[in-house]
RODO-2510 file (C-alpha; in nm, 4 decimals, decimal comma):
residues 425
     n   res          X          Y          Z
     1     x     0,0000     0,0000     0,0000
     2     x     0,0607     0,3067    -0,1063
     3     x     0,2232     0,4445     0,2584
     4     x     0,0001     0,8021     0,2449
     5     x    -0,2728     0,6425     0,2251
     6     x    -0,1746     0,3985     0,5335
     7     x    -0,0954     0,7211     0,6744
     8     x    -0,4526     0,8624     0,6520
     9     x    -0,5490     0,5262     0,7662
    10     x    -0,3938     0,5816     1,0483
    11     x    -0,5228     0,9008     1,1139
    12     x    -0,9024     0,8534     1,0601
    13     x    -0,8765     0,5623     1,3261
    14     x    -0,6554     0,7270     1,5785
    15     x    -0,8701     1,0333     1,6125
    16     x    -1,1232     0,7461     1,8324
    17     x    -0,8570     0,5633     2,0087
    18     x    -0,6565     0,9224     2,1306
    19     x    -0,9313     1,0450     2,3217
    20     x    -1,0506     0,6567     2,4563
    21     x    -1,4076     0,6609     2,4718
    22     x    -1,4218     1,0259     2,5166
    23     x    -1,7441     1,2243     2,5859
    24     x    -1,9170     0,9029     2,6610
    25     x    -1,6742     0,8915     2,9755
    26     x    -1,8898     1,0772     3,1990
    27     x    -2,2295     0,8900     3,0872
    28     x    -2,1129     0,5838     3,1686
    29     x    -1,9814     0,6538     3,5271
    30     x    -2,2718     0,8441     3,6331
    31     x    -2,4651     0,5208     3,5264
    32     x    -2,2559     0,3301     3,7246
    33     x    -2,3186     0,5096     4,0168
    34     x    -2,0507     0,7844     4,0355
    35     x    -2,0977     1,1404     4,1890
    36     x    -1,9980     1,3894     3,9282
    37     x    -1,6832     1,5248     4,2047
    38     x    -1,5435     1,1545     4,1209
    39     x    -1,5791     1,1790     3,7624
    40     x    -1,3920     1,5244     3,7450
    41     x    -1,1024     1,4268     3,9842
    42     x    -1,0570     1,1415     3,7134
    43     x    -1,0610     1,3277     3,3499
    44     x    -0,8277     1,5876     3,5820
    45     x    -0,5917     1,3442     3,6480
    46     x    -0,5774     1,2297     3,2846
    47     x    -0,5891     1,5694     3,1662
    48     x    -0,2503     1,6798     3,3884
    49     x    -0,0677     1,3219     3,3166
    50     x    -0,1105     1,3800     2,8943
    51     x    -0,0130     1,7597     2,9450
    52     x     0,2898     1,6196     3,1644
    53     x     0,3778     1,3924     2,8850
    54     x     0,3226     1,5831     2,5703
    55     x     0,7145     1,7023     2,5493
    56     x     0,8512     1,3978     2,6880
    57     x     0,6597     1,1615     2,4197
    58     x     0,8309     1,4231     2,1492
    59     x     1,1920     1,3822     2,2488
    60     x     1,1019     1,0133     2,2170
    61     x     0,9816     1,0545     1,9171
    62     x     1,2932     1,2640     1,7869
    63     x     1,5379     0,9923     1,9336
    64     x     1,3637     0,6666     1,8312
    65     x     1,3875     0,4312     1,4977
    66     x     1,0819     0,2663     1,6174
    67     x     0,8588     0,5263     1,5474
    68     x     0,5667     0,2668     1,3665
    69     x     0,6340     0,0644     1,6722
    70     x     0,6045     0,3247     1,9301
    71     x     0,2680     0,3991     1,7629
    72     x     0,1651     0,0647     1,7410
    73     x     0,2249     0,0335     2,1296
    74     x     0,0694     0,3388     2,2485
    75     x    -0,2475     0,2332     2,0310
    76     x    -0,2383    -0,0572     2,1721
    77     x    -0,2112     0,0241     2,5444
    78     x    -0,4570     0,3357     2,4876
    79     x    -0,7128     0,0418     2,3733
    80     x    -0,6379    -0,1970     2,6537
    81     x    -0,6983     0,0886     2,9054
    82     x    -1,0504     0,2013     2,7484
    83     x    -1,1535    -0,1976     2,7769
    84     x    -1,0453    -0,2382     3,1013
    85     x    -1,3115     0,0556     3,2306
    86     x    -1,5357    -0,2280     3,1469
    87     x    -1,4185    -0,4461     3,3377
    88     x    -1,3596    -0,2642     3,6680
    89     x    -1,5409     0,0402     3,7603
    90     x    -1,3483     0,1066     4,1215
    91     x    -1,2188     0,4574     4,1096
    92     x    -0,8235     0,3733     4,1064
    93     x    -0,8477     0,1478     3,8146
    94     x    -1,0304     0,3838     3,6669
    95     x    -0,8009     0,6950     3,7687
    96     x    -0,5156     0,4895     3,6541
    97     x    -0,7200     0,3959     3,2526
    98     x    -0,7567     0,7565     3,2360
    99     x    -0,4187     0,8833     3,3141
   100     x    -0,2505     0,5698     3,0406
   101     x    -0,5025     0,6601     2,8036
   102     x    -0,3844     1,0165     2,8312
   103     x    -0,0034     0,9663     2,8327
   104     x    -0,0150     0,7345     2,5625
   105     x    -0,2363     0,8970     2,3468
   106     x    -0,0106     1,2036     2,3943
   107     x     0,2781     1,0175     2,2068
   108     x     0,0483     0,9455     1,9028
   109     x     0,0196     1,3024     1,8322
   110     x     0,3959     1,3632     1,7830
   111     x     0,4538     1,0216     1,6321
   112     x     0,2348     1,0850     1,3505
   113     x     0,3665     1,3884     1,2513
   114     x     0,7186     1,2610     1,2571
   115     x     0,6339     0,9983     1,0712
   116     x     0,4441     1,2373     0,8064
   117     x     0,7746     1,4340     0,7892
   118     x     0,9990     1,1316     0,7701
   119     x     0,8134     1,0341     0,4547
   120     x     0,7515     1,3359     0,2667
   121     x     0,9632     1,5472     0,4219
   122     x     0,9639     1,9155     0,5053
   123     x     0,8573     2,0324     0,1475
   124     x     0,5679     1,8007     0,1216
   125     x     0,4426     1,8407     0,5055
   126     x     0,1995     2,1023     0,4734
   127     x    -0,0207     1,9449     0,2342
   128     x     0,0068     1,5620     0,3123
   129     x    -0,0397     1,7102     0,7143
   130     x    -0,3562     1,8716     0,6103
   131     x    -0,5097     1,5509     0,4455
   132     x    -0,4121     1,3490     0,7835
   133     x    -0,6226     1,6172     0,9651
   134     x    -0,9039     1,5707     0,7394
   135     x    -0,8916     1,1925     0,8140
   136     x    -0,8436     1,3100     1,1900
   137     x    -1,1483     1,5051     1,2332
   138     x    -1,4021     1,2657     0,9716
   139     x    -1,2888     1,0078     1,2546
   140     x    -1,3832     1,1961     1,4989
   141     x    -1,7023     1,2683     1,3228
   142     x    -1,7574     0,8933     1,2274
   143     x    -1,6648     0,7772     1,6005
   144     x    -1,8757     0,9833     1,7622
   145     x    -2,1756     0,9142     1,5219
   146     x    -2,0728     0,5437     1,5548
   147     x    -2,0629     0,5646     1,9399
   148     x    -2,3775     0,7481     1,9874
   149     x    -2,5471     0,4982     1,7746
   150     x    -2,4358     0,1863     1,8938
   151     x    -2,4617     0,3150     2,2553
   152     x    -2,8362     0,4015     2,1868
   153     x    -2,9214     0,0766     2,0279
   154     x    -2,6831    -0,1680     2,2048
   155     x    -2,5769    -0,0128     2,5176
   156     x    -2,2505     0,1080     2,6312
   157     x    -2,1041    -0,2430     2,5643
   158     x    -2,1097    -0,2090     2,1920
   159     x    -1,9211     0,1572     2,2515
   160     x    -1,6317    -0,0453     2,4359
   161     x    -1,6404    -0,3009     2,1378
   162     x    -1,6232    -0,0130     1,8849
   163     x    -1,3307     0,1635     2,0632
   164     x    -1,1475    -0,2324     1,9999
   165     x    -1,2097    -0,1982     1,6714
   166     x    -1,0663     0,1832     1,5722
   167     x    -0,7660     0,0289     1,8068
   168     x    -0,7296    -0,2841     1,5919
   169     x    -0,7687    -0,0804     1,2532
   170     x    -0,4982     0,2173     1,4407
   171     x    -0,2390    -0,0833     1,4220
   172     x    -0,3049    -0,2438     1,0897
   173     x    -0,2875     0,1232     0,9130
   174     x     0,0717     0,1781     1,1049
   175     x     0,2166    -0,1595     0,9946
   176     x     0,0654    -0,0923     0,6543
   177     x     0,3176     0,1884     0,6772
   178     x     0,6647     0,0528     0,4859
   179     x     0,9723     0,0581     0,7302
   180     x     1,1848     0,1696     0,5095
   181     x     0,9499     0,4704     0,3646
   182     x     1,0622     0,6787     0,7036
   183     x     1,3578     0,8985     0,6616
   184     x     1,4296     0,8998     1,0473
   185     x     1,6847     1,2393     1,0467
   186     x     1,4002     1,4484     0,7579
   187     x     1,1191     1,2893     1,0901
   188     x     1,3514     1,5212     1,3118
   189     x     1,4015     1,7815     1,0793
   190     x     1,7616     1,7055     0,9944
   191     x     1,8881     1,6521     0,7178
   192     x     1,7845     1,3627     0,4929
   193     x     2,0524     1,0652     0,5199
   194     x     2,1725     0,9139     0,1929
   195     x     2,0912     0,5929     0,1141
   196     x     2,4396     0,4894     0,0755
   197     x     2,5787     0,6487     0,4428
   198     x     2,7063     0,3831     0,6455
   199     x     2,5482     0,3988     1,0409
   200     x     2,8457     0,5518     1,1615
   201     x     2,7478     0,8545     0,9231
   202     x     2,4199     0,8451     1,0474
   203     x     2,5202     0,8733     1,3672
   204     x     2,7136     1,1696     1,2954
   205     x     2,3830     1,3621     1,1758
   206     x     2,2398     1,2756     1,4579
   207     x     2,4957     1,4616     1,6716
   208     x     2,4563     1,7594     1,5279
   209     x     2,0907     1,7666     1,6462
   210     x     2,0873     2,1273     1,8664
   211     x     2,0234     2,0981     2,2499
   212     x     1,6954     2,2008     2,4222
   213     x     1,7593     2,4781     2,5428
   214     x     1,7356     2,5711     2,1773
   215     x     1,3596     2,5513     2,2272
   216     x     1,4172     2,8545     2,5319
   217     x     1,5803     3,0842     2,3025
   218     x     1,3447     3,0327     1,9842
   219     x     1,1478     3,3642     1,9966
   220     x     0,9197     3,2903     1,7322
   221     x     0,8538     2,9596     1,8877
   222     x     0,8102     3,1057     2,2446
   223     x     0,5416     3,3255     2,1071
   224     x     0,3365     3,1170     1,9538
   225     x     0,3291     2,8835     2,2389
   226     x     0,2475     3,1849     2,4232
   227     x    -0,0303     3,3234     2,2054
   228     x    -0,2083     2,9659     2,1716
   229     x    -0,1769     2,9262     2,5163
   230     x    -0,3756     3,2780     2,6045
   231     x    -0,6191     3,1342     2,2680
   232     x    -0,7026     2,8278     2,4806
   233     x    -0,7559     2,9756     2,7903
   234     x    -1,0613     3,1801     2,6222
   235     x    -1,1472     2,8678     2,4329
   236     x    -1,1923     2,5250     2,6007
   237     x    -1,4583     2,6477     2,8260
   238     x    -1,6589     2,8251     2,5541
   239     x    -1,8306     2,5295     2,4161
   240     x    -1,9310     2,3314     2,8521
   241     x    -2,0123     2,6410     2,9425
   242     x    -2,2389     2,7403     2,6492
   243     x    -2,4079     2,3598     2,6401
   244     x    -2,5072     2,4861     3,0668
   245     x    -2,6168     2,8042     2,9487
   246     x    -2,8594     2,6766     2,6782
   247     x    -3,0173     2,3926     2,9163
   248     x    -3,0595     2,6169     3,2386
   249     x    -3,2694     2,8412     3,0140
   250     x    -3,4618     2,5390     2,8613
   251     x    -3,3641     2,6130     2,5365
   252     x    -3,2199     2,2081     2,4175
   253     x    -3,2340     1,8671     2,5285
   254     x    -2,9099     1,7807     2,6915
   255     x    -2,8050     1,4706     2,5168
   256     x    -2,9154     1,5518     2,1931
   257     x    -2,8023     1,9004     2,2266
   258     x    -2,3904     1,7470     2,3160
   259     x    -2,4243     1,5461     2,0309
   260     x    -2,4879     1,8219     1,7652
   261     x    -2,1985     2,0032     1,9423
   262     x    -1,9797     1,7703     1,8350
   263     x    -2,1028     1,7037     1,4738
   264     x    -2,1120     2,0484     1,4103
   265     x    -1,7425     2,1397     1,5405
   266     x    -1,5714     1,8428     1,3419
   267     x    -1,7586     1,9500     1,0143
   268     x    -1,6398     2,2263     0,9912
   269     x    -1,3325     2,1280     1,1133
   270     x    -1,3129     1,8950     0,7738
   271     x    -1,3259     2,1235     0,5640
   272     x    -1,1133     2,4160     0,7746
   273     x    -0,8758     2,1640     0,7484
   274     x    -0,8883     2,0759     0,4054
   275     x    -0,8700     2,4220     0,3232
   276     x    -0,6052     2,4791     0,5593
   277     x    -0,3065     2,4631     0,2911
   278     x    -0,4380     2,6336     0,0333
   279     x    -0,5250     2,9274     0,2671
   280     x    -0,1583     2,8864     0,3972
   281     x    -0,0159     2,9270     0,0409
   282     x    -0,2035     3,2817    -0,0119
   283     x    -0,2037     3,3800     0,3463
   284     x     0,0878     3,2513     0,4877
   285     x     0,1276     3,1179     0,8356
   286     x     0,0767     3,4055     1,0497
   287     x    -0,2242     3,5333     0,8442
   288     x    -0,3897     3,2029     0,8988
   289     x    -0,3127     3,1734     1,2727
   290     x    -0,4640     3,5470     1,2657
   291     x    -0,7435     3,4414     1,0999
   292     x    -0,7971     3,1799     1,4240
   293     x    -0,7142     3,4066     1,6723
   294     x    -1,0058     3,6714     1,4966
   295     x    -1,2489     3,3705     1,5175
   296     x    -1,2153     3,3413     1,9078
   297     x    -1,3621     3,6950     2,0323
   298     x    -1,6464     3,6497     1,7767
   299     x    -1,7203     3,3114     1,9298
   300     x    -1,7451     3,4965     2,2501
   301     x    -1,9850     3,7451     2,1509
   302     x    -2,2164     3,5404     1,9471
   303     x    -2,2048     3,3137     2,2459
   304     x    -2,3072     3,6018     2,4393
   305     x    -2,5637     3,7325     2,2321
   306     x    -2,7494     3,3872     2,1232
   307     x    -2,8333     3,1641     2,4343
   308     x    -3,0588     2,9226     2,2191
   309     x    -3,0430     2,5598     2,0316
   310     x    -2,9958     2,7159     1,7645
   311     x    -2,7416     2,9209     1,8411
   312     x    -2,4815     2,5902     1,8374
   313     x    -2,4304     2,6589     1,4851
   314     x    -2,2449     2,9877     1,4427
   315     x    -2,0747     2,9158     1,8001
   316     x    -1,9204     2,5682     1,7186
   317     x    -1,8617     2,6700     1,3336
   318     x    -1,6749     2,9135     1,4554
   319     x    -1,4971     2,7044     1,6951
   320     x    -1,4668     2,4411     1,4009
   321     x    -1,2983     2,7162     1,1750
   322     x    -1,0046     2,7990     1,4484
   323     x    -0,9214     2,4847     1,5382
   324     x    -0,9100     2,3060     1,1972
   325     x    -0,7005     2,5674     1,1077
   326     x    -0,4925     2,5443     1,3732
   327     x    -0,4864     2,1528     1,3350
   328     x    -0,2692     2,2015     1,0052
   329     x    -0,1046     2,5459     1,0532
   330     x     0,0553     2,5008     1,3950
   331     x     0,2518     2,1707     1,3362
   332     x     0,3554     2,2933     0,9767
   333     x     0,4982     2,6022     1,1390
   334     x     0,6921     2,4621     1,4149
   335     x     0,8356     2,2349     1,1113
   336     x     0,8975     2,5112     0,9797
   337     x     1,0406     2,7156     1,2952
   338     x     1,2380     2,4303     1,3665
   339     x     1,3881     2,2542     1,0372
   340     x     1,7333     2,1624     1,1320
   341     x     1,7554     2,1528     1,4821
   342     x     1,6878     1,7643     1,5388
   343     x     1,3967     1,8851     1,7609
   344     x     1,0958     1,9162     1,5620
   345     x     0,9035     1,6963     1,7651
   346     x     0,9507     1,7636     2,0959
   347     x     0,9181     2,1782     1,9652
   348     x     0,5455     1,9707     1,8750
   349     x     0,5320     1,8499     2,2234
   350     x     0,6176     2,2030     2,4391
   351     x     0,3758     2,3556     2,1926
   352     x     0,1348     2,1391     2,3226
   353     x     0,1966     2,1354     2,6738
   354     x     0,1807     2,4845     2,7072
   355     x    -0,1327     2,5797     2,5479
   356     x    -0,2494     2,2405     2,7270
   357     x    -0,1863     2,4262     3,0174
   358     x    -0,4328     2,7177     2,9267
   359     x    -0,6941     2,4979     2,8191
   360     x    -0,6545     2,3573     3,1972
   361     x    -0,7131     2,6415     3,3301
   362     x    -1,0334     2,7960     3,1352
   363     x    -1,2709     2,5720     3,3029
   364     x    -1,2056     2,7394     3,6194
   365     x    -1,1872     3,0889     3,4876
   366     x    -1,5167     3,0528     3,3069
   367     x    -1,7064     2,8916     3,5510
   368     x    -1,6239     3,1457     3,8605
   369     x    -1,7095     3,4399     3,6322
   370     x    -2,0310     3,2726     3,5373
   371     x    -2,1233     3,1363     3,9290
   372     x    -2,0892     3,5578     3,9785
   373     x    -2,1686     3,7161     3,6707
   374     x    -2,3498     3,4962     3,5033
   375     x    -2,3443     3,3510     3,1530
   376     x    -2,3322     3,6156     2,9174
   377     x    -2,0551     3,8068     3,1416
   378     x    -1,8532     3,4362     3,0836
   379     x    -1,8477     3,4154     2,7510
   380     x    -1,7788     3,8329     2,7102
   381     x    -1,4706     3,7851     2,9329
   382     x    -1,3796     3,4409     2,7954
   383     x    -1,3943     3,6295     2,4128
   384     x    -1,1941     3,8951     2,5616
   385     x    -0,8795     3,6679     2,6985
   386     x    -0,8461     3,5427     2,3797
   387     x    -0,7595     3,8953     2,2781
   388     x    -0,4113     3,8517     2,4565
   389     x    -0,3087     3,6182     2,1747
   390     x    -0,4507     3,8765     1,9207
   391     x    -0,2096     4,1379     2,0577
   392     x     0,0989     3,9165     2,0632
   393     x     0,0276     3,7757     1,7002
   394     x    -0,0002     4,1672     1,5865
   395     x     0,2717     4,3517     1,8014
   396     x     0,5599     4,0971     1,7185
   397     x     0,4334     4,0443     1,3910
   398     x     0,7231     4,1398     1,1720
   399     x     0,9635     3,8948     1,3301
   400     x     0,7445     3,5889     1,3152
   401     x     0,6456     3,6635     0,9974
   402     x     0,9941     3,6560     0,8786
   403     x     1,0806     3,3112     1,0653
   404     x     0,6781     3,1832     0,9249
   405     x     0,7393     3,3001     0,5538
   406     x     0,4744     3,3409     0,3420
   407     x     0,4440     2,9151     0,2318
   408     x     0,4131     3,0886    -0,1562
   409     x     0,7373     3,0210    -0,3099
   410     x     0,9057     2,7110    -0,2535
   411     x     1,2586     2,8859    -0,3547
   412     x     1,2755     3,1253    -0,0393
   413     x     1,2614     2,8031     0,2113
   414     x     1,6897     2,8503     0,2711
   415     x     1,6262     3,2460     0,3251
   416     x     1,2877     3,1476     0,5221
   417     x     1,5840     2,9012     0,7055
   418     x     1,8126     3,1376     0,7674
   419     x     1,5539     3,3813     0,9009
   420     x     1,4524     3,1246     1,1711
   421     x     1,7996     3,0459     1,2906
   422     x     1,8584     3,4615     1,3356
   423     x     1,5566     3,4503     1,5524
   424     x     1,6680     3,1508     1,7256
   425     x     1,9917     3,3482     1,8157
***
């Protein structure tokens, strides 16, 4: 097989396997008796365990050979901690599912996208990325369809069978993936080996690989972890916050009202994301991450304004236009950022963590301003934080725009190099 398509394989079936059995989580414990305190001390857990091991599972990426085998493990082991929830419902076994779901799945992210630049290296990445987010988010779609389905008709039994399956199919697509298809210095952004370089050579390249506290003094880089991380602390409560708002005022049926959420969001995320490199080749990087950061304070305010079922649609299609941008245009520009270090994935990784650690924090934000303000004061303030990113993406704007390039002409990508490593300095 052809290994790009493997490689959207892989990334249509991951999408249900990285996030276990997701929103269905919290269903199923209630129904098995748990207080809703219980169930949030658990997804906490999880959440602070994969934000923990975001950067480590990129170094690991970086270092290894094994990259189809490091994905074929954390698949499976992601799997085999969903099933077990089955099994045992006693809250340390299921504390300890949630927190190996979490830093497993946080080494799939990385691993992908090494192995994505490892075969088509840096000059094909943008596009062949964008069509593995595509994949990403119709399996999200498809999953979460699935799930609700099966759930409805079978009961959640046939949801824990379903996540088996995505986790089966998430292995199959990797090993589908040729071994010798993955360049693994061009998967670190060194770089590409020769074919005829003896392992001693190799070894060389891989010693020129910069040292991390590279990643400390890459301004561009620091900034945009920066500015996503202010992005996500305005965003990741909008959407829990607004489902509460429209079923205190009687205005949507809870379950069906989560589920559209969802559907919604990931459509549009489709085709954000299929979008997302053409937009990047007229726009540029930083004009599509602006475009993202614009959507956010919008969100807010139509959030604010439209307290009804069918308000869902213009909230979550917004939130489905910034983060299937962001899906494709943040990994290609920290490829970017980072091309020739040695450290493109664990760049991935801090990236992660640290707007992971905004996202961690909005819950909290957003629900004290609502407990005192109420709703509509929330989402105002919630549209408003965002802003922060908004001001860094505009006031440093010259210098990442040199290090992000415009993505239009293929011939500037040594002066687009050269721009980065000045910034790096």
């Amino acid at each position: 097989m052809n290994p790009l398509y493997a490689l959207e394989g892989l990334s249509f079936f991951m999408a249900d396997v990285q996030a276990g059995i997701g929103p269905f989580l919290g269903v199923f414990l209630q129904a098995q008796g748990w207080h809703p305190e219980s169930i949030g001390t658990v997804m906490t857990l999880g959440g602070i365990a994969g934000m923990l091991a975001t950067s480590p599972a990129g170094a690991l990426v970086d270092a290894t050979h094994h990259k189809r085998g490091l994905i074929v493990a954390a698949g499976v082991m992601t799997t085999l901690a969903s099933l077990a929830l089955w099994v045992s419902h006693g809250f340390w076994m299921v504390a300890a599912s949630q927190i190996l779901t979490a830093v497993t799945g946080a080494a799939l992210g990385p691993a992908v996208a090494g192995v994505t630049l490892g075969i088509v290296r840096e000059r094909g990445f943008d596009r062949q990325f964008a069509r593995n987010q595509v994949a990403n988010h119709a399996g999200n779609v498809v999953g979460a369809a699935l799930s609700g389905w099966l759930g409805w008709r079978f009961g959640f039994g046939a949801v824990f069978a379903l996540a088996g399956v995505f986790g089966a199919m998430t292995v199959l697509s990797t090993l589908l993936i040729r071994r010798d298809s993955i360049d693994h210095d061009s998967a670190r952004g060194l770089a590409a080996s020769s074919s005829s370089s003896s392992s001693s050579s190799s070894s060389s390249e891989h010693e020129h690989a910069s040292g991390f506290r590279m990643l400390l003094t890459c301004r561009p880089l620091l900034l945009l972890a920066a500015a996503l991380a202010m992005f996500h602390l305005g965003n990741a409560a909008m959407l829990p916050l607004y489902g509460l708002a429209v079923v205190a005022a009687h205005q949507g049926e809870p379950s069906a009202f989560t589920a559209q959420t969802i559907v919604v969001a990931q459509l549009v995320m489709v085709v954000a994301a299929y979008f997302a490199n053409r937009l990047i080749q007229r726009a540029g990087y930083w004009g599509v991450i602006l475009i993202t950061f614009l959507a956010l304070p919008l969100r807010g305010l139509v959030a604010a304004m439209f307290i009804t079922a069918w308000g869902v649609w213009p909230v979550q299609a917004l939130d489905g236009i910034g983060a299937g941008l962001q899906s494709v245009a943040v990994p290609a520009l920290v490829v970017r950022l980072l091309q020739g270090t040695g450290r493109v994935n664990v760049g991935q990784g801090v990236v992660m963590t640290v707007q992971g650690i905004g996202a961690a924090l909005s819950p909290a934000l957003g629900g004290s301003i609502a407990q005192h303000f109420g709703y509509v004061s929330a989402f105002l303030a919630l549209g408003a934080v965002s802003t922060g990113s908004l001001a860094l993406w505009l006031c440093f704007g010259a210098s990442i725009r040199k290090a992000c390039g415009n993505g239009r002409d293929a011939a500037d990508e040594s002066s687009l190099a050269l721009s980065a490593a000045s910034e790096r300095r």
